[in-house]
N, C-alpha and C positions, 0 to 999 in steps of 0.2 A: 674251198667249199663255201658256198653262200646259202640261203633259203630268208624267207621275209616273213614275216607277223604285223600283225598289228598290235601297240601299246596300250596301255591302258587313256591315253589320251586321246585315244582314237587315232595314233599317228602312223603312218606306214614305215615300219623300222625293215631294214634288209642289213643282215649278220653275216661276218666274213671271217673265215679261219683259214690258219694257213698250215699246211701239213709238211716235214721237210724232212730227211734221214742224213741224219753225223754220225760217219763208221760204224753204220749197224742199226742206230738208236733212233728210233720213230720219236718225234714230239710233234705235237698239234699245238697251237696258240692260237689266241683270239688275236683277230688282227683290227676287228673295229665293231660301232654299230653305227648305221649311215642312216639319216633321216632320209623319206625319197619324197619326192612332190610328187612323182606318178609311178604305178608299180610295172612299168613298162622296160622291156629289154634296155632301149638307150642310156636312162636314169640308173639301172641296175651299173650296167657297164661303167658310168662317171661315177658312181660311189666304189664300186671296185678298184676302179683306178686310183679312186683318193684314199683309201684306204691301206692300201699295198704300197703306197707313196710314203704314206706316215709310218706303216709299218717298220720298213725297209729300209727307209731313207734314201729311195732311188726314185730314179729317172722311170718314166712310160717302158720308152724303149727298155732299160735294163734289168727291171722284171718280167717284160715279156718274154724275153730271151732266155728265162731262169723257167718261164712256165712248164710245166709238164703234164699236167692234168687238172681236170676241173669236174667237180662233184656237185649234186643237188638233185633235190626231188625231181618229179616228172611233169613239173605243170610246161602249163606251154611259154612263159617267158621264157623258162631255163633252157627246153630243150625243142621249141620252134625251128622245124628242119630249114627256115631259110631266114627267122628272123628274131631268133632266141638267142640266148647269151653265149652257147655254146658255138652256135653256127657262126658272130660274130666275131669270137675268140680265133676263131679257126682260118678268117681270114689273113692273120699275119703270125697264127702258128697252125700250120696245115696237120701237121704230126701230134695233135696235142688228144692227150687222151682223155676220153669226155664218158662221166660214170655215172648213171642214173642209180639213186642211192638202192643197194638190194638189198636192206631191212626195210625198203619201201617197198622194193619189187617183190617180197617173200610176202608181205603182205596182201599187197593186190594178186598174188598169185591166188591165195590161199581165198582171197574174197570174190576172184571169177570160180575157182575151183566149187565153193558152198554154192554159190546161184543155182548152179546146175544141180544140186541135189533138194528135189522139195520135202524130206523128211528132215532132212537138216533146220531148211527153216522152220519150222513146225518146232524142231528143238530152239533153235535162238528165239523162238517169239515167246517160248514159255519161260525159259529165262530171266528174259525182259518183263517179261509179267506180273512174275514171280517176283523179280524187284522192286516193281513197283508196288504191288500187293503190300508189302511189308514196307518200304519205305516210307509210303505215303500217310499209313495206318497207324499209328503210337499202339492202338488196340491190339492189333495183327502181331504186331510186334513181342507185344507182354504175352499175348499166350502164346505164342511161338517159341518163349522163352520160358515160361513154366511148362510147355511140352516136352522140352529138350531138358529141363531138371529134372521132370519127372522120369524120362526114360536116361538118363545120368549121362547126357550126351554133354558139349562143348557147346556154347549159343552161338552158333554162326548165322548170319543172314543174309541170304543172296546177293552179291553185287552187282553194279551195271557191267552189260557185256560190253557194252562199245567204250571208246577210248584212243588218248593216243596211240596204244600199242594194243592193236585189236585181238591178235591171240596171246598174250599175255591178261589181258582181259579176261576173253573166253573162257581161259584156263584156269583162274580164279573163280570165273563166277559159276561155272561148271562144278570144280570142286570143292567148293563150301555146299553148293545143293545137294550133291552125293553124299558127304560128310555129315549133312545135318538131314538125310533124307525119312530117316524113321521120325525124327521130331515133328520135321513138315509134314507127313503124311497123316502121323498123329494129329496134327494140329487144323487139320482139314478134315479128316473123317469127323471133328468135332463139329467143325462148320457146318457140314453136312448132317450132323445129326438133326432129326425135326424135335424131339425132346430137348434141345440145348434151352439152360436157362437163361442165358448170357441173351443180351439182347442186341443181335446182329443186322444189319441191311438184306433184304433182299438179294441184293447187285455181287455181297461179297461172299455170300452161299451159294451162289447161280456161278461162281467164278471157280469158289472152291470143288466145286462136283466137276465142272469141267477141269482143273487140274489134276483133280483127283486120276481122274481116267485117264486119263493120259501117262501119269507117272505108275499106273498099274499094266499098262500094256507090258509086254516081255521084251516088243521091237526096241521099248523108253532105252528099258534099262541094257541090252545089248549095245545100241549106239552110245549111250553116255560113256559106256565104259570102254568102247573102241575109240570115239575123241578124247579121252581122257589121255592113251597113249600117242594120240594124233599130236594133241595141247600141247603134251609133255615134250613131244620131238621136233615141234614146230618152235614151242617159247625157247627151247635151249639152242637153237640155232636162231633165232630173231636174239638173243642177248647177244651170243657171239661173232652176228656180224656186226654189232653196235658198237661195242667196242672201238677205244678212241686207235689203237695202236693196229688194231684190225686191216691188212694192204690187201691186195690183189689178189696175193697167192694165198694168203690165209682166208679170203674171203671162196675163193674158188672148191679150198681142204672142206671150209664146213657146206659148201653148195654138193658135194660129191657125196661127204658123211650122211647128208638128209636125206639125200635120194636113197642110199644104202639102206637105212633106217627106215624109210617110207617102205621102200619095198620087202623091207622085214617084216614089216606091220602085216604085210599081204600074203606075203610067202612062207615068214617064219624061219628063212634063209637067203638073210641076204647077204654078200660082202661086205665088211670094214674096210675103209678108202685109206690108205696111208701116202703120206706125201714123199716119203724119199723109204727106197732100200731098204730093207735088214740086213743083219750081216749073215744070216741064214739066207739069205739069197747066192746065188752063184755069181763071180769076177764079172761077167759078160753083163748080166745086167746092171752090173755097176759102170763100167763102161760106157755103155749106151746110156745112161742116166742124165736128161737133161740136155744134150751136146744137140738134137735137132730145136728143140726150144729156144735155146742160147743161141743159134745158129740164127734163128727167125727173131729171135729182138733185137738181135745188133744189127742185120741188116732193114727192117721197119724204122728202128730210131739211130741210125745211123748218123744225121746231121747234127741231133741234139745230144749225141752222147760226142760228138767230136768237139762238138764246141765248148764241153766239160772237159776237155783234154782225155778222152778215153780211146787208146788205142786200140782200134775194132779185132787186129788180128791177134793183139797178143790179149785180148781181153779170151778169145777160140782156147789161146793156148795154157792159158792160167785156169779155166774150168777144169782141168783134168787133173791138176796139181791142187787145187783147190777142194775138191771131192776127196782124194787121199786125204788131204791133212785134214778135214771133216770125220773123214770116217775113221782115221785112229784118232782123233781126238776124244770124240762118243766114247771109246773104247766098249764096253756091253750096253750104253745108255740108248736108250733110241734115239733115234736120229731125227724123229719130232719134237724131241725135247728140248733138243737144242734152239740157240739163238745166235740170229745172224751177228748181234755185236761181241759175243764171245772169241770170233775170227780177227777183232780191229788188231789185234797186235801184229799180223800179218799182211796187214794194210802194204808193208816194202816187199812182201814178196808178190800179193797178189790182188794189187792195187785196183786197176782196169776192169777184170770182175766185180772186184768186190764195190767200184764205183759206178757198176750196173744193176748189182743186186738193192743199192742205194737207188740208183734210180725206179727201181720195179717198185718198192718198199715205199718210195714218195708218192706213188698214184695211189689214190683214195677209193676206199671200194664204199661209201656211205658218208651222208652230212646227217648221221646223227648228232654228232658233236653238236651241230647247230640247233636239233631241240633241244637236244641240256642248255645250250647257250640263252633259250628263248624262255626255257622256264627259271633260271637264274634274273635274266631281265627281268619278268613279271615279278619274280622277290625286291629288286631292288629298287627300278619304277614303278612303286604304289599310288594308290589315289593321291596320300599325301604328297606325294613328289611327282607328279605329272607332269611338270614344268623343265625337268632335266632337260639339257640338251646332250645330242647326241654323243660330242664330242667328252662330255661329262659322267655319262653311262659308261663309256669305254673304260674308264676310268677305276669304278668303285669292280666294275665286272673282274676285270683284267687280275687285279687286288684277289679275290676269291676265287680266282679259277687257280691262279698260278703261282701264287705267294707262298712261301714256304709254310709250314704248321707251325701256332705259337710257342710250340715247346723247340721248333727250331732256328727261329726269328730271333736275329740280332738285332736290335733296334737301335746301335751305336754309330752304323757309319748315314741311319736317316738323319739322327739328331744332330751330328755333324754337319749334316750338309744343309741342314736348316739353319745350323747358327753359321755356317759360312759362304752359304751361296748367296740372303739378300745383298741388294746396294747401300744399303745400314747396319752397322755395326748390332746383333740383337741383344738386346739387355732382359731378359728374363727376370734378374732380381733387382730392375728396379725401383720396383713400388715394397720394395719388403722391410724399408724401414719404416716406412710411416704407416705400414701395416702392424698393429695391436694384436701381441699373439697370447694363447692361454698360459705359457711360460711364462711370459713377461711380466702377467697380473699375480699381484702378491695380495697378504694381507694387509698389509699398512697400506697402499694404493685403494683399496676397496673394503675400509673397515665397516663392518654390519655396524647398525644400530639399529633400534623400533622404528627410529622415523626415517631411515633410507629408504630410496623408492629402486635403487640399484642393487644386484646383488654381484656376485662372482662376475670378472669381466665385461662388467655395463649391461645384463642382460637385468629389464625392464620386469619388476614387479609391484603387484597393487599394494599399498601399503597395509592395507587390512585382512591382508591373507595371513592365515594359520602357518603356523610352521612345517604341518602336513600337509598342505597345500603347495609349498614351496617345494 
């Protein structure tokens, strides 16, 4: 998974993580952050490769051979159909799966989707308005907030709609205006009165009448409260394909879940998507469970699952044994709840599969990881430290994304290897005898008088201070 930012030094950084599955257990790690001199395909591709080289400690060739999928947004370096980082990947891994991230795609869905409705915009522009009205106002502000005391409400004030994560956004800024809408209304009919004593602008009366109206139509307040459920089923599947542990098939559960949901929104009856069987289902569809799907990955990735040692035919015949021991394992639990690494103990019996379900499990359905990675960067290269080099970032980043918590951080075998990895022996305590400690100062070493200018341990007083002064 890659995606690029710019630093705060103005510098082009491009961010690489790697996604991999051990008997079951998805883990993502940062694998570097790569300065680029140009933000173009070829420069992408040489920091990739030097970066999965220091990773891994391999060879070109012997990571590529390991490749199996590649993730990242939709600009066109990444996914240029003849000259983007995917297409070049593709040349010496033709089978390689290539995933435009869909907590991006759910996005821009949702943002062709709004175009096409002009009472929607009409809604985001008063939003937007809205927060600027108070934001920009300290005035706007204060009686918006004695409106909301007076009427015993919570002082919420509108936020910005836009954002990295635009209906998570929306969804907020939507619901604090709902939430705090008698305060606001209150707080604008005041606007709007011509008897106010408060002495207002023109510009923010002439604004207030026009909000006014608008949050009094009926149309307002039906639509606010139809996106409010729209918000609500959109943000909870934009979290859960974000998600670092989030693969193909989980990303596919909740693409099926939302459409169910959506069309509940409309119908008021839709179906719940579930990914495997209940045991209230009947034998035959257990059966038939999976065996054409499994059928079509082992023969598509056929080469790259042979050169993992996975044999194709008994991988056929281990899914059927494989589903048994699933399904009495669950025993009444659903069968969504479970986790693929709950099965590694059965790695001898049904290896082949389960060194497929590893493979499915390693392709990336999102490079969100890589904005958490970008706003971690921005914490760490500050103005103050603009000078960091690349190689350096990697470094303090790596530390906080994956370093255990300090309540479970042994800090014995670093200490170790600091006093025994230099090519000099480290003497720690060897300035500690000519170093003067508060133990060591007695009274006879440092006896007071009127005319000492020293007091307790050499510490420097005027002679003509008070003894409250001292």
């Amino acid at each position: 998974m890659c995606d690029g930012a710019t630093d705060t030094a103005v510098r082009e950084q491009e961010i690489f993580y790697v996604r991999y599955c051990v008997e079951g257990e998805v883990r993502v790690r940062l694998a570097g952050v790569k300065h680029l001199e140009r933000g173009d395909a070829p420069h992408v591709l040489e920091a990739l490769d030097q970066a999965l080289r220091e990773f891994t400690g391999q060879s070109s060739e012997e990571w590529k051979r390991k490749l199996v999928g590649f993730a990242s947004d939709g600009a066109a370096v990444n996914f240029g159909c003849k000259q983007g980082v995917a297409a070049r990947l593709k040349t010496s891994r033709p089978k390689l799966v290539t995933v435009h991230c869909t907590a991006h795609r759910l996005e821009l869905a949702f943002k062709d989707m709004t175009a096409q409705v002009e009472y929607y915009k009409k809604v985001s522009k008063l939003m937007k308005d809205l927060y600027d009205f108070y934001y920009r106002s300290p005035l706007n502000r204060s009686m918006l907030q004695r409106a909301a005391q007076a009427a015993d409400l919570p002082f919420l004030v509108p936020t910005r709609v836009g954002g990295t994560r635009w209906v998570m956004h929306s969804d907020r800024a939507l619901s604090n205006i709902v939430r705090a809408m008698p305060a606001i209304v209150n707080h604008l009919e005041q606007l709007s009165n011509p008897d106010l004593q408060e002495r207002v602008s023109s510009d923010a009366k002439n604004k207030a009448k026009g909000f006014l109206k608008m949050m009094k139509e009926p149309r307002f307040t039906l639509t606010t409260a139809f996106l409010q459920d729209l918000f609500r089923v959109l943000g909870n599947a934009s979290k859960s394909l974000q998600e670092s542990a989030r693969g193909i098939s989980g990303a596919y559960s909740t693409i099926q879940e939302l459409k169910s949901q959506v069309d509940r929104l409309a119908t008021r009856d839709g179906p719940y998507f579930k990914m495997w069987p209940t045991h209230a289902d009947p034998q035959n569809v257990w059966d038939d469970f999976g065996e054409e799907e499994v059928t079509d990955i082992l023969a598509e990735y056929k080469v790259i699952l042979e050169e993992a040692g996975v044999d194709i035919h008994q991988a056929e015949v281990e899914w059927t044994g494989l589903k048994l021991h699933a399904k009495t394992k669950a025993g009444h639990m659903d069968m969504s709840q479970m986790q693929w690494f709950s099965l590694r103990g059965r790695r001898d019996d049904f290896g082949n599969i389960l060194s497929l379900v590893d493979f499915v499990q390693t392709l990336p359905a999102h490079s969100a990881d890589c904005e958490r990675g970008f706003s971690l960067m921005k914490r760490v290269k500050t103005d103050w430290r603009s000078r960091l080099r690349s190689d350096t970032l990697t470094d303090p980043m790596t530390v906080q994304l994956h370093a255990p918590d300090i309540e479970d951080f042994d800090p014995l075998p670093s200490v170790t290897h600091w006093m025994t990895a230099g090519s000099r022996k480290r003497r720690p305590t060897y300035m500690d005898s000519s170093r003067p400690t508060k133990d060591s100062c007695t009274a006879a070493e440092f006896e007071s008088d009127s005319d000492s200018d020293y007091s307790e341990c050499g510490e420097h007083v005027s002679s003509d201070a008070s003894p409250s002064d001292q």
